[in-house]
PQR file with spaces between the fields and no chain letter, atoms N, CA, C, O and H, PARSE charges and radii, in Angstrom:
ATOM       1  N    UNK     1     -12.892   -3.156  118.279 -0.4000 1.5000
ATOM       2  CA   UNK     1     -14.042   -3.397  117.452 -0.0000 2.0000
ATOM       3  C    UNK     1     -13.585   -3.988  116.116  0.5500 1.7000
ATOM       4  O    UNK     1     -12.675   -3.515  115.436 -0.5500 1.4000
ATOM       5  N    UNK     2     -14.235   -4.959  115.841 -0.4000 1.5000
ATOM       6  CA   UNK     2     -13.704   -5.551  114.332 -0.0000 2.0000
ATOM       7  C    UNK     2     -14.514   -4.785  113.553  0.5500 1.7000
ATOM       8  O    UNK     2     -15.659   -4.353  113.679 -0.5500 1.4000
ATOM       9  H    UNK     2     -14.975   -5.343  116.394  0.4000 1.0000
ATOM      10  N    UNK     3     -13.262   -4.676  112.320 -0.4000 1.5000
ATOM      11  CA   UNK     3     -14.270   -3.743  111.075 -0.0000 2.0000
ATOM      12  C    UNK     3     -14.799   -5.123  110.191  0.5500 1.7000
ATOM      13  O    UNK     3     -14.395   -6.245  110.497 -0.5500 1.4000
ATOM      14  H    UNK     3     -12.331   -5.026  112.218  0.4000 1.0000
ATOM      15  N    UNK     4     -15.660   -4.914  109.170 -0.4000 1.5000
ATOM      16  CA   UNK     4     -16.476   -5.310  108.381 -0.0000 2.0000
ATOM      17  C    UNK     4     -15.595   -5.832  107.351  0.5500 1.7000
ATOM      18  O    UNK     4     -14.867   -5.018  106.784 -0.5500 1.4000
ATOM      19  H    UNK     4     -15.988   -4.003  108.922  0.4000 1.0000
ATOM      20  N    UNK     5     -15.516   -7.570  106.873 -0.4000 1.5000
ATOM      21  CA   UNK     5     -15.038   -7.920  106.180 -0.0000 2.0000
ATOM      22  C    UNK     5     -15.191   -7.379  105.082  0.5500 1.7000
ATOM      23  O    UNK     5     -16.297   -6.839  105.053 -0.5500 1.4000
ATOM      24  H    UNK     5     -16.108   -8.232  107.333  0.4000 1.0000
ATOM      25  N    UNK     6     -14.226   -7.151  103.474 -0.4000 1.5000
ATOM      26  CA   UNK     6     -14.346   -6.899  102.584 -0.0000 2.0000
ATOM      27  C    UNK     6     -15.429   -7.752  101.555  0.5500 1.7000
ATOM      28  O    UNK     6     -15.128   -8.941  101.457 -0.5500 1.4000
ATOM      29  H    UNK     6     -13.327   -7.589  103.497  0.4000 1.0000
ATOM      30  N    UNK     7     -16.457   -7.395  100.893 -0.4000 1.5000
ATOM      31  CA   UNK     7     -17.289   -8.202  100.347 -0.0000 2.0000
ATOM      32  C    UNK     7     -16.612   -8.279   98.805  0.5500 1.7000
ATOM      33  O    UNK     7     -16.255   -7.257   98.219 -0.5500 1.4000
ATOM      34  H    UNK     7     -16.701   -6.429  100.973  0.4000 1.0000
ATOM      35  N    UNK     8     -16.503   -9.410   98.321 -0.4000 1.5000
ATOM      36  CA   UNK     8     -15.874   -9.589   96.890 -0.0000 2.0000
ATOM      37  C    UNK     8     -17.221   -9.961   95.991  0.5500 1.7000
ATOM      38  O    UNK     8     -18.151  -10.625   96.448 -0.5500 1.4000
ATOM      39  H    UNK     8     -16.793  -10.240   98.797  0.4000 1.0000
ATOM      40  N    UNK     9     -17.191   -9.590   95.048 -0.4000 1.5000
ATOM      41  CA   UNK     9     -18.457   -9.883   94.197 -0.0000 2.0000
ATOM      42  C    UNK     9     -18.409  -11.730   93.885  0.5500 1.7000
ATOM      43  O    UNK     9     -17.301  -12.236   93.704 -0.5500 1.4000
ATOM      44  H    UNK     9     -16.435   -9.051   94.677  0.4000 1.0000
ATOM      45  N    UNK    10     -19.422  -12.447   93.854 -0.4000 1.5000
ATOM      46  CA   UNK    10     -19.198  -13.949   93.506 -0.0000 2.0000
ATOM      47  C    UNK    10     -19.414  -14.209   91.591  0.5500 1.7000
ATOM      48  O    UNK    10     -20.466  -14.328   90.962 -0.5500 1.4000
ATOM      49  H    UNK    10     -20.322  -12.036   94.001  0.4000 1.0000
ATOM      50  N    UNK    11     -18.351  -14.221   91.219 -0.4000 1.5000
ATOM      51  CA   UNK    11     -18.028  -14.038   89.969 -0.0000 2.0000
ATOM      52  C    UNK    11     -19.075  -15.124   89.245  0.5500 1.7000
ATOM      53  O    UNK    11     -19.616  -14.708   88.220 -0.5500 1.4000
ATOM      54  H    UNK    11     -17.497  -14.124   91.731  0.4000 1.0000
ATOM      55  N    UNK    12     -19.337  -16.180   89.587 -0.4000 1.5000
ATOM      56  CA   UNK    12     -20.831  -16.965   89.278 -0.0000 2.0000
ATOM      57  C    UNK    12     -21.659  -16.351   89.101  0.5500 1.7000
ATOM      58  O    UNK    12     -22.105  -16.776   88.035 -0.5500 1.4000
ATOM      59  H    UNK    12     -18.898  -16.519   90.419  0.4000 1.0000
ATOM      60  N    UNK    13     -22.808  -14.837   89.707 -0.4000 1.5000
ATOM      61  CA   UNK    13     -23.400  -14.100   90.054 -0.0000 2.0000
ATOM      62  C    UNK    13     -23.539  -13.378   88.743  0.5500 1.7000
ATOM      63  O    UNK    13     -24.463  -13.230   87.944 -0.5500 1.4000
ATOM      64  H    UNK    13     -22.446  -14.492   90.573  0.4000 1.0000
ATOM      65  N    UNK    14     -22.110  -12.925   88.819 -0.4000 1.5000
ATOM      66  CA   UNK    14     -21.691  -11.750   87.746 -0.0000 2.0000
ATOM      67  C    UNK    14     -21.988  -11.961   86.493  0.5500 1.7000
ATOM      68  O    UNK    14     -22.182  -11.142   85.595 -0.5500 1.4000
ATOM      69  H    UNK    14     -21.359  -13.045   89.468  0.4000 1.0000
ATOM      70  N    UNK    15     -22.027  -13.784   86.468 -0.4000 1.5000
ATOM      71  CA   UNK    15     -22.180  -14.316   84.820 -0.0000 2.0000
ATOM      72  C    UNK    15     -23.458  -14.242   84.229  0.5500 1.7000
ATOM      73  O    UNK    15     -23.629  -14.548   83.049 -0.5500 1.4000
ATOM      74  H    UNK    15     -21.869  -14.450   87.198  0.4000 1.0000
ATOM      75  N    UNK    16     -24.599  -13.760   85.156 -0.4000 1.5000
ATOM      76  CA   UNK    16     -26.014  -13.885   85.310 -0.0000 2.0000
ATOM      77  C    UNK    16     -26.753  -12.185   84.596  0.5500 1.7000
ATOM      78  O    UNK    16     -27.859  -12.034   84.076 -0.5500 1.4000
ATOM      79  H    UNK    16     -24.460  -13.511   86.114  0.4000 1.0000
ATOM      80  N    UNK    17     -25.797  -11.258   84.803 -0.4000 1.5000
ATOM      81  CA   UNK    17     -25.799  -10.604   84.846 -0.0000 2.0000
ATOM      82  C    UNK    17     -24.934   -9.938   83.787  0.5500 1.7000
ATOM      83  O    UNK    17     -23.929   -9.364   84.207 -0.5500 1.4000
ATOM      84  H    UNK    17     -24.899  -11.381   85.225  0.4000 1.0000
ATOM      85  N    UNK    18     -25.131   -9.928   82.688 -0.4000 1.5000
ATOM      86  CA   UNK    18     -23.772   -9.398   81.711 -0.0000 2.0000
ATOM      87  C    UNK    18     -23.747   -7.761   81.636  0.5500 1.7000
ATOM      88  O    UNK    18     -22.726   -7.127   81.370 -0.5500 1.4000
ATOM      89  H    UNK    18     -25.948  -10.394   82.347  0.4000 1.0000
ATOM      90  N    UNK    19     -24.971   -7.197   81.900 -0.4000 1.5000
ATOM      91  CA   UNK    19     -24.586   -5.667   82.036 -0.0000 2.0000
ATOM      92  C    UNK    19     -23.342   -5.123   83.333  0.5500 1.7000
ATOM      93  O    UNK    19     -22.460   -4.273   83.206 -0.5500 1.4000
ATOM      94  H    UNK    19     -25.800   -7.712   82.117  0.4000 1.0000
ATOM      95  N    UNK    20     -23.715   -6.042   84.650 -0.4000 1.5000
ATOM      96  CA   UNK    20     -22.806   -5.584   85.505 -0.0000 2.0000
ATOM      97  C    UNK    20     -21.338   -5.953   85.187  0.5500 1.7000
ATOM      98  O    UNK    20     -20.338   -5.321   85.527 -0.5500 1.4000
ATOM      99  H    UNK    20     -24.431   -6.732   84.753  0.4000 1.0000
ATOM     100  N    UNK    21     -21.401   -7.113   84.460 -0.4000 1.5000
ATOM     101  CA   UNK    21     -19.734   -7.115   83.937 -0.0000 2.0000
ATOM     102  C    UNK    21     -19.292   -6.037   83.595  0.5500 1.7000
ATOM     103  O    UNK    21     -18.470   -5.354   84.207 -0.5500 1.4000
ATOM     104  H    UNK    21     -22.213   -7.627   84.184  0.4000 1.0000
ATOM     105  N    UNK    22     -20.177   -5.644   81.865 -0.4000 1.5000
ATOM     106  CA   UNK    22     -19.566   -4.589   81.284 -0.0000 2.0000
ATOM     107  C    UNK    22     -19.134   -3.401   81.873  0.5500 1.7000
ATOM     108  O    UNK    22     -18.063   -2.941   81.476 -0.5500 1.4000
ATOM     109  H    UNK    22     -20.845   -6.199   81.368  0.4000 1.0000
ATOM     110  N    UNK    23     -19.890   -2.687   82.933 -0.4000 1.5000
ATOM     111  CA   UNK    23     -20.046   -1.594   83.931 -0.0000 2.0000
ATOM     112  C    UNK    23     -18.576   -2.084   84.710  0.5500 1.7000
ATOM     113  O    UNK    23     -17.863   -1.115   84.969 -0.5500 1.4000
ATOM     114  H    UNK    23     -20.760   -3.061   83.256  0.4000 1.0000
ATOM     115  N    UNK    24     -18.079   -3.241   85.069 -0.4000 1.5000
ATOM     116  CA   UNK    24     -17.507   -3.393   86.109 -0.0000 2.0000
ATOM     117  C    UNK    24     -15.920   -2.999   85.514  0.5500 1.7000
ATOM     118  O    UNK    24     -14.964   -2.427   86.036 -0.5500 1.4000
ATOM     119  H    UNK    24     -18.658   -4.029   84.858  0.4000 1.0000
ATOM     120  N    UNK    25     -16.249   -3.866   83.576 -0.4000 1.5000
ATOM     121  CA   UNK    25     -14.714   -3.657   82.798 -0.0000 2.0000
ATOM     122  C    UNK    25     -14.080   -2.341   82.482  0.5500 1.7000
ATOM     123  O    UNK    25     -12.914   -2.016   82.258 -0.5500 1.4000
ATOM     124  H    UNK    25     -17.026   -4.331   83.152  0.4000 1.0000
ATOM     125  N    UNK    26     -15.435   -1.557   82.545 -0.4000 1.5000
ATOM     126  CA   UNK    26     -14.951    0.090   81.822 -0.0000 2.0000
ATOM     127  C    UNK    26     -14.736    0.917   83.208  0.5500 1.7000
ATOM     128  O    UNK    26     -14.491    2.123   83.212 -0.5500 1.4000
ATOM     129  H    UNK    26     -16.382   -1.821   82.727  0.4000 1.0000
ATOM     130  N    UNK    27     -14.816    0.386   83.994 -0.4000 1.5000
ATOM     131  CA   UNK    27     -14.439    1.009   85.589 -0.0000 2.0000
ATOM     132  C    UNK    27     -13.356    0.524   85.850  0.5500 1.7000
ATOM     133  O    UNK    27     -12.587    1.149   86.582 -0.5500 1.4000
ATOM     134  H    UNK    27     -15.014   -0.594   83.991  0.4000 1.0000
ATOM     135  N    UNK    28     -13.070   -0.488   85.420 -0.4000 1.5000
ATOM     136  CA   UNK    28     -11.582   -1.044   86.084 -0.0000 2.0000
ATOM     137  C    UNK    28     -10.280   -0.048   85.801  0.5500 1.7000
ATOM     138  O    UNK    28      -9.945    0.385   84.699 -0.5500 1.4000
ATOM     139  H    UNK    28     -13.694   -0.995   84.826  0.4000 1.0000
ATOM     140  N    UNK    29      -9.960    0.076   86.432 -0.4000 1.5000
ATOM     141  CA   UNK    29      -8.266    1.111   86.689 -0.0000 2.0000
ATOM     142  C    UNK    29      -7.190    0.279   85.961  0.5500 1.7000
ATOM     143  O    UNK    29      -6.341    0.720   85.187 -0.5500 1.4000
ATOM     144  H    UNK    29     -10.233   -0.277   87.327  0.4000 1.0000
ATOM     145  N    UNK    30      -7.444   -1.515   86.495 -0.4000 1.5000
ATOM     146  CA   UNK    30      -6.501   -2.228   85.930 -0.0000 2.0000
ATOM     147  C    UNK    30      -5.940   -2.291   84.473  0.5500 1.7000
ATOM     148  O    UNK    30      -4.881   -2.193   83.853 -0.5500 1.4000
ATOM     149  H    UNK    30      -8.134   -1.873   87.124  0.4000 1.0000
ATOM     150  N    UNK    31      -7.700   -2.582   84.235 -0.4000 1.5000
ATOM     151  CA   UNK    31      -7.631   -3.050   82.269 -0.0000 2.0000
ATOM     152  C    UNK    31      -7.346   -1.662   81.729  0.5500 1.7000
ATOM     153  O    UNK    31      -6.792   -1.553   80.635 -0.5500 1.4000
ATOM     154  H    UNK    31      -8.560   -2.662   84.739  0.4000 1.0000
ATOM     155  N    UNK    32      -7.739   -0.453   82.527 -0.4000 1.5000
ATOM     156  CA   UNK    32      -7.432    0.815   81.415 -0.0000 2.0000
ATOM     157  C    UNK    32      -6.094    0.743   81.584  0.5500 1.7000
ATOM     158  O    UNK    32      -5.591    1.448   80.710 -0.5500 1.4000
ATOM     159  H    UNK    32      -8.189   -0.541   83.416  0.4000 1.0000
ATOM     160  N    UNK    33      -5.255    0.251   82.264 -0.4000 1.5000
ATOM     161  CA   UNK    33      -3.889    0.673   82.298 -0.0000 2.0000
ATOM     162  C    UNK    33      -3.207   -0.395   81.625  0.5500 1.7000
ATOM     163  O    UNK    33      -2.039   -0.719   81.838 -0.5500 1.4000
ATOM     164  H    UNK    33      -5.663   -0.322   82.975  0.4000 1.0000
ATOM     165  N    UNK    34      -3.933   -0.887   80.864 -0.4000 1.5000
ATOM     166  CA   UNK    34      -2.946   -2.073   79.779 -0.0000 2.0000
ATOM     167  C    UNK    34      -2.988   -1.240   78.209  0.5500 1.7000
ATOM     168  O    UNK    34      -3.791   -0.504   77.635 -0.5500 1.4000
ATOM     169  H    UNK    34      -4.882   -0.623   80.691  0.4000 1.0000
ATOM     170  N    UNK    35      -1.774   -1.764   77.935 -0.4000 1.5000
ATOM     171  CA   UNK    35      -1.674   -1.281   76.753 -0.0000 2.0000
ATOM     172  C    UNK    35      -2.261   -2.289   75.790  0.5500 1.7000
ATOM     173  O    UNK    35      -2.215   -3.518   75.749 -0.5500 1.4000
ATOM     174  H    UNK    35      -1.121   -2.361   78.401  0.4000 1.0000
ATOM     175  N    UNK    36      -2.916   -1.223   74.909 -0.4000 1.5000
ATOM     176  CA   UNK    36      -4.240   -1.844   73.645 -0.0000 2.0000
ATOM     177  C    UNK    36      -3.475   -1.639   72.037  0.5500 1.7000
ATOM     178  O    UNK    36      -2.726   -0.770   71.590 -0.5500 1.4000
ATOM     179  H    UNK    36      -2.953   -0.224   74.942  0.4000 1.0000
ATOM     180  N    UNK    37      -3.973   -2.686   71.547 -0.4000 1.5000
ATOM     181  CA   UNK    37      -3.506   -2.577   70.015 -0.0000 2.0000
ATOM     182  C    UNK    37      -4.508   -3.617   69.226  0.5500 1.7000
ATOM     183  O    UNK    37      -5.026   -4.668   69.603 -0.5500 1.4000
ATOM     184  H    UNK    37      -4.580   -3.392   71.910  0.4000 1.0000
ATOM     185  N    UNK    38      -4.572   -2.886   67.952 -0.4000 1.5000
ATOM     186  CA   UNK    38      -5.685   -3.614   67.412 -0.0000 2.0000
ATOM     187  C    UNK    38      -5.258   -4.412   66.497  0.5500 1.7000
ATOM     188  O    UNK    38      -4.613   -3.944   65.559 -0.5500 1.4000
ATOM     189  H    UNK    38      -4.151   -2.032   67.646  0.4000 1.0000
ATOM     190  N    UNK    39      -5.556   -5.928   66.585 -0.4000 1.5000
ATOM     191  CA   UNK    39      -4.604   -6.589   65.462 -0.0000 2.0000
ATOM     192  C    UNK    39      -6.017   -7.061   64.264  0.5500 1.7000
ATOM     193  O    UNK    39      -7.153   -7.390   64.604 -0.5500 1.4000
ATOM     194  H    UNK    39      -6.080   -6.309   67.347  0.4000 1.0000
ATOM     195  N    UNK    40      -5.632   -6.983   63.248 -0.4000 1.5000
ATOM     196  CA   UNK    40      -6.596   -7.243   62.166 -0.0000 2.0000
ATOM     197  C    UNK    40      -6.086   -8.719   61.634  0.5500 1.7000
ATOM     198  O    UNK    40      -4.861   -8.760   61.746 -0.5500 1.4000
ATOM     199  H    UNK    40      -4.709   -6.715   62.971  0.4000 1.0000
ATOM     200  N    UNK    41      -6.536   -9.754   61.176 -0.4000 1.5000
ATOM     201  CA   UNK    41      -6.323  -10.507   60.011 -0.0000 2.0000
ATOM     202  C    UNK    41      -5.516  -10.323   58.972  0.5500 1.7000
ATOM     203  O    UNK    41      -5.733   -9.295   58.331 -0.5500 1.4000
ATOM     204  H    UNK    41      -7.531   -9.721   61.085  0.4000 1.0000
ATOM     205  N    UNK    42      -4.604  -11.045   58.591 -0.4000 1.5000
ATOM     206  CA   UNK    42      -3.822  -10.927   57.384 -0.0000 2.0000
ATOM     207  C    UNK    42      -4.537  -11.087   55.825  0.5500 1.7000
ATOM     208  O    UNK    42      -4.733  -12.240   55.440 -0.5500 1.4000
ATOM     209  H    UNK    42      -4.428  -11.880   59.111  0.4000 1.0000
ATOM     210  N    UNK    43      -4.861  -10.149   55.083 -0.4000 1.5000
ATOM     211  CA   UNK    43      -5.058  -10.442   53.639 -0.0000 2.0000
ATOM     212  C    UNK    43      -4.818  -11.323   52.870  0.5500 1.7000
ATOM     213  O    UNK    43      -5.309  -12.147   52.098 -0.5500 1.4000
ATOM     214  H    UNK    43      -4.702   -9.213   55.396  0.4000 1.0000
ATOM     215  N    UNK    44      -3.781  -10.873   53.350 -0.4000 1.5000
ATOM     216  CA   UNK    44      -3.072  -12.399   52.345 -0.0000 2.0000
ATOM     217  C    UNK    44      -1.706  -12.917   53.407  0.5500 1.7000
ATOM     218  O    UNK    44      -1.371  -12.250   54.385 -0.5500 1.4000
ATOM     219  H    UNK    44      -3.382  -10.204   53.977  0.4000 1.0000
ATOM     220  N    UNK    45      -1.088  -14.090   53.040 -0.4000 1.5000
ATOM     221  CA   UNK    45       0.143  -14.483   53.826 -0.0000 2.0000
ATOM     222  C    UNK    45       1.251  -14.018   53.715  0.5500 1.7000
ATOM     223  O    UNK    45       1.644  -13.662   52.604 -0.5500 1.4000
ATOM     224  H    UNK    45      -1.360  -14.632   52.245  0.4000 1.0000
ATOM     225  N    UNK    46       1.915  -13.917   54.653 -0.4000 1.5000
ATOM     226  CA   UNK    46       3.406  -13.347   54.387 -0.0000 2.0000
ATOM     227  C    UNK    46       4.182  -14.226   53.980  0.5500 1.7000
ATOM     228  O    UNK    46       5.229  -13.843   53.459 -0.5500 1.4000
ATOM     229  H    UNK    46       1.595  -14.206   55.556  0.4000 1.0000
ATOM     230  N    UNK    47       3.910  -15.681   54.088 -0.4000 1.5000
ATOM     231  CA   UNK    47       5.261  -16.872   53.758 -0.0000 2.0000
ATOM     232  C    UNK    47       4.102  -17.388   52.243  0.5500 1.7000
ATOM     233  O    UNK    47       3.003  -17.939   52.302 -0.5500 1.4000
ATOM     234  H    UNK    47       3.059  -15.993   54.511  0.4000 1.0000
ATOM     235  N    UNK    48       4.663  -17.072   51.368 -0.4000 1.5000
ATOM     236  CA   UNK    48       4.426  -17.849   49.514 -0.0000 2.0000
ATOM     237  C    UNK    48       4.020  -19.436   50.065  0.5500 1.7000
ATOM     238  O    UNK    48       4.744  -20.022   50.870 -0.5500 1.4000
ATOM     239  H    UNK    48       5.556  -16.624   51.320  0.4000 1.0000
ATOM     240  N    UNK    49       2.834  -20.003   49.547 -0.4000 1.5000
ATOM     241  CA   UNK    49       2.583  -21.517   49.463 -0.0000 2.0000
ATOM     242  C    UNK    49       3.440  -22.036   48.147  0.5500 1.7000
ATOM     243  O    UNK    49       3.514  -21.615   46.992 -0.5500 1.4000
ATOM     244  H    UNK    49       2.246  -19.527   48.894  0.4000 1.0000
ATOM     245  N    UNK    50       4.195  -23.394   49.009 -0.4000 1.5000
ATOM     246  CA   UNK    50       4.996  -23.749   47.915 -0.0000 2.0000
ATOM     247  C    UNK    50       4.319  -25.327   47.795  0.5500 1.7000
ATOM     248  O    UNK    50       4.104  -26.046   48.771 -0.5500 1.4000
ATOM     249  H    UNK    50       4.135  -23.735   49.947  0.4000 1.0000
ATOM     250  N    UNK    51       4.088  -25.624   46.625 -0.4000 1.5000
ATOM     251  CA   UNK    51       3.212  -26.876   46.613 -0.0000 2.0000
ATOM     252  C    UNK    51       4.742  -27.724   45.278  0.5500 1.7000
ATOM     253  O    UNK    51       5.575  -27.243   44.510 -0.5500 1.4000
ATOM     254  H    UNK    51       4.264  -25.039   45.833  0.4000 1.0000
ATOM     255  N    UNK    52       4.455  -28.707   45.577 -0.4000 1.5000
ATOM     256  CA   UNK    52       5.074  -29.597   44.510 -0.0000 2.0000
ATOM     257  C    UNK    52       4.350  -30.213   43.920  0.5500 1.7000
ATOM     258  O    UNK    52       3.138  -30.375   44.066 -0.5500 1.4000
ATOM     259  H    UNK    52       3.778  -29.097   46.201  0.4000 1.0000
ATOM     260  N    UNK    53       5.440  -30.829   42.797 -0.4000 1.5000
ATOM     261  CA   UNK    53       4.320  -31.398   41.767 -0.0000 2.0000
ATOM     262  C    UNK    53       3.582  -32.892   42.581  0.5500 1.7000
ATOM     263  O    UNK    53       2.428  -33.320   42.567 -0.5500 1.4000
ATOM     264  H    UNK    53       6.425  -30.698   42.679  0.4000 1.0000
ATOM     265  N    UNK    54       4.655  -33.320   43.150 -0.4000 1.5000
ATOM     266  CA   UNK    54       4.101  -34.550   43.575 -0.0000 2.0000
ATOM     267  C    UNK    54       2.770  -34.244   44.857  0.5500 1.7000
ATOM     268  O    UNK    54       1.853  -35.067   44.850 -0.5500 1.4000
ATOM     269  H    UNK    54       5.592  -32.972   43.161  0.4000 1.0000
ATOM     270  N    UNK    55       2.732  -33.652   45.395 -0.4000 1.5000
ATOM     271  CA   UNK    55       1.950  -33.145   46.350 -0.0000 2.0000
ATOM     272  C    UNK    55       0.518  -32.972   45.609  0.5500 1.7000
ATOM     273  O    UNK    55      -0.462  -33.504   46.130 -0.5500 1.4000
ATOM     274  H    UNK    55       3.477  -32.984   45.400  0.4000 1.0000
ATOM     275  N    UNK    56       0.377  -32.246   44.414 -0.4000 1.5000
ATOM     276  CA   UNK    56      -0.579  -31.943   43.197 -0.0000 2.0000
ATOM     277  C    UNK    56      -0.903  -33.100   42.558  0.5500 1.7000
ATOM     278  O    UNK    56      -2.115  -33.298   42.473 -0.5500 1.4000
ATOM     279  H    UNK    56       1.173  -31.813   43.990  0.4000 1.0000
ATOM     280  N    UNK    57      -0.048  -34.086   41.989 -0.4000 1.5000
ATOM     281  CA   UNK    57      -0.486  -35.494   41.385 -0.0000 2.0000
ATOM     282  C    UNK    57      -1.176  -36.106   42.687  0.5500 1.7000
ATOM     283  O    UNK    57      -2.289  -36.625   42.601 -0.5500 1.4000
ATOM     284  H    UNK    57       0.937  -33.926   42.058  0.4000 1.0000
ATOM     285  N    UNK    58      -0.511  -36.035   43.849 -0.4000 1.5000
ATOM     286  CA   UNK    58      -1.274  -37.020   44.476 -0.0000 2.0000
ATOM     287  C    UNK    58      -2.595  -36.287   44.971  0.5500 1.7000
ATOM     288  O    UNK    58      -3.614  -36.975   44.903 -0.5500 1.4000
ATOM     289  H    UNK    58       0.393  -35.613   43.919  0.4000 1.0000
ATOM     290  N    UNK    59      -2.739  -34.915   45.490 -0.4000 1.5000
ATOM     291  CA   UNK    59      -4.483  -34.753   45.414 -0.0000 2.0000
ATOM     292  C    UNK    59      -5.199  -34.782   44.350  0.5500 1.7000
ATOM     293  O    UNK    59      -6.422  -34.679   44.444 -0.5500 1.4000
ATOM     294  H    UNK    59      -1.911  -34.356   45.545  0.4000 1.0000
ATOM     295  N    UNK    60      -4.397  -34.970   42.786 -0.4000 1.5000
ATOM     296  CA   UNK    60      -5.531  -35.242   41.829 -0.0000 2.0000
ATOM     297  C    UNK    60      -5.897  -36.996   41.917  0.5500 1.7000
ATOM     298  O    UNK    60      -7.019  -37.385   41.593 -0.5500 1.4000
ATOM     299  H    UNK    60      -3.403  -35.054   42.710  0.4000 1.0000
ATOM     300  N    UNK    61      -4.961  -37.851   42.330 -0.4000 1.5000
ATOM     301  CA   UNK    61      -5.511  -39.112   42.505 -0.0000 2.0000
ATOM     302  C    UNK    61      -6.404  -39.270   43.678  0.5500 1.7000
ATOM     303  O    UNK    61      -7.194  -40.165   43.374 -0.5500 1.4000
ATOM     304  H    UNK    61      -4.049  -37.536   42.593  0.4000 1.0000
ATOM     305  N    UNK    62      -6.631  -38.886   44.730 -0.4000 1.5000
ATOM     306  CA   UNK    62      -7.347  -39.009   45.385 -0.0000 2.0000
ATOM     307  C    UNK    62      -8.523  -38.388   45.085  0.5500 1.7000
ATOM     308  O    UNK    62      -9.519  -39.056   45.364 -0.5500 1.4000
ATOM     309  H    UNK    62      -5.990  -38.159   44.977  0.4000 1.0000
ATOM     310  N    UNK    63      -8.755  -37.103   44.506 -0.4000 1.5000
ATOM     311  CA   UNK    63     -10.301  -36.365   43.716 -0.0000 2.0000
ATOM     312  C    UNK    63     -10.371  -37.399   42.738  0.5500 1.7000
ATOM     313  O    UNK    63     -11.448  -37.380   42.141 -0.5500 1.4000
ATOM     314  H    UNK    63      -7.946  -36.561   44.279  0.4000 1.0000
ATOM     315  N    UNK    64      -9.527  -38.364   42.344 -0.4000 1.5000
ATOM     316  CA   UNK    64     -10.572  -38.871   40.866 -0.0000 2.0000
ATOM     317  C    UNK    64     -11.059  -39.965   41.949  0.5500 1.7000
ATOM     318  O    UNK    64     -12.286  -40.065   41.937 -0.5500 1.4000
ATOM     319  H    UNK    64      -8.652  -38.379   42.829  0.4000 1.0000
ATOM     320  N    UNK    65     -10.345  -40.913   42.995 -0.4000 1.5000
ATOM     321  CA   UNK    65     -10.355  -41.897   43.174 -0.0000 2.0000
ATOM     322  C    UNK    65     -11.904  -41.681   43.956  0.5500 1.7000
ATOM     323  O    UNK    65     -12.755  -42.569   43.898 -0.5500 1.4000
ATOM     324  H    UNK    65      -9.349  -40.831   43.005  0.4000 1.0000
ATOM     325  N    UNK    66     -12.121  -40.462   44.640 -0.4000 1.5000
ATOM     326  CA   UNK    66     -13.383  -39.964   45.073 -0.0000 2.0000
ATOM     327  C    UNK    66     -14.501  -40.113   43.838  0.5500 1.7000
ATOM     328  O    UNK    66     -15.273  -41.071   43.889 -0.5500 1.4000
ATOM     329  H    UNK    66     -11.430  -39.740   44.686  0.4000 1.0000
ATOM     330  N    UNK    67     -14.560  -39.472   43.088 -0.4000 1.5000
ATOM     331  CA   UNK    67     -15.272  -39.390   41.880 -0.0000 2.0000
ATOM     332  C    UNK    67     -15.565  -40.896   41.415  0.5500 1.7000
ATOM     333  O    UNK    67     -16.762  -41.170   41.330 -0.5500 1.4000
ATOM     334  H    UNK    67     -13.933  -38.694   43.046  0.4000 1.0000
ATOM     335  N    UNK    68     -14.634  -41.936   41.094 -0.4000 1.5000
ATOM     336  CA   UNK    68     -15.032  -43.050   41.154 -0.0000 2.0000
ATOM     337  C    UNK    68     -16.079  -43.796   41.725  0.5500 1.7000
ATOM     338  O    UNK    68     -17.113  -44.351   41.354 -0.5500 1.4000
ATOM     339  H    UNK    68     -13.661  -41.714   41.163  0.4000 1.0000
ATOM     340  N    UNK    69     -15.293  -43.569   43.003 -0.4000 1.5000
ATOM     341  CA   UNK    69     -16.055  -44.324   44.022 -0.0000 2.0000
ATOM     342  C    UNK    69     -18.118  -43.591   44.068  0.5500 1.7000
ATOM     343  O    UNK    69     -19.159  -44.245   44.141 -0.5500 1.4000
ATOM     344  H    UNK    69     -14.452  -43.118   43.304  0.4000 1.0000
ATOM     345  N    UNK    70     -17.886  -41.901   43.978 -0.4000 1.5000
ATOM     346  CA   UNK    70     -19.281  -42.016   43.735 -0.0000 2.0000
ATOM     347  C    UNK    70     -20.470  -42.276   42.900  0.5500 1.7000
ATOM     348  O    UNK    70     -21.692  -42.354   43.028 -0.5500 1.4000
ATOM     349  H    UNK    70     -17.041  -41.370   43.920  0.4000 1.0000
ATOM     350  N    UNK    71     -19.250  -42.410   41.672 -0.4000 1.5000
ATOM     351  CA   UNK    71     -19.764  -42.253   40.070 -0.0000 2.0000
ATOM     352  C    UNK    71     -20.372  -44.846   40.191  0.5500 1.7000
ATOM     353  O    UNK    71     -21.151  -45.504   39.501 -0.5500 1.4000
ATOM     354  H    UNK    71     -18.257  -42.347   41.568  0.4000 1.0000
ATOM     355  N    UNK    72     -19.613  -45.182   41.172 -0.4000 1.5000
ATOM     356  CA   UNK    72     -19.811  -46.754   41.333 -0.0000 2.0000
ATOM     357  C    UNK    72     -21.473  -46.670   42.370  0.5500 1.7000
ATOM     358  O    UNK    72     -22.508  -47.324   42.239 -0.5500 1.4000
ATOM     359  H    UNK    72     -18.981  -44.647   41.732  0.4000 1.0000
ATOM     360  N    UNK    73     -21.109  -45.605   43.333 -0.4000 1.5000
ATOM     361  CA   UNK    73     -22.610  -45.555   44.342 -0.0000 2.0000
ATOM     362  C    UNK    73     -23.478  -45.394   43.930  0.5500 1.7000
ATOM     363  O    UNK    73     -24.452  -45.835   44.540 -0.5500 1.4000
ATOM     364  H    UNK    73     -20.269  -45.074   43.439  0.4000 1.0000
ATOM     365  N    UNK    74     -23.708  -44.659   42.628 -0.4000 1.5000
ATOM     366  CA   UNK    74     -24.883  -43.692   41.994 -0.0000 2.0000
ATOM     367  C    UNK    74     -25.496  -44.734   41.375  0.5500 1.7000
ATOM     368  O    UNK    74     -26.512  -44.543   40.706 -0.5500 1.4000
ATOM     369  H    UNK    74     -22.917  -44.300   42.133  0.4000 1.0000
């Protein structure tokens, strides 16, 4: 006698449906058995911004050269 193929859920289906996901994630054996850690955003950076002067002269020529150009449109 053949037994009864295994039925797999059609994961298309599932997308229709977002409660049965959730139900399906907090049941899973798999995902509980991963290890969890909560990573937050950094405050501030760990590597110092190092800017030069020339780097600074040249975005102030380009903000004036902006300013120009709108101060000519107006």
């Amino acid at each position: 006698m053949r037994q009864p193929a295994i039925r797999r859920p059609n994961p298309f289906m599932m997308m229709t449906d977002p409660e049965v996901i959730l139900q399906a994630v907090e049941r899973s054996e798999r995902l509980n058995r991963l290890a969890r850690h909560v990573c937050r955003p950094l405050d501030r950076p760990l590597i110092p911004k190092v800017r030069g002067a020339e780097l600074d002269a040249f975005d102030r020529e380009i903000d004036l050269a902006e300013a120009e150009a709108e101060d000519i449109s107006a």
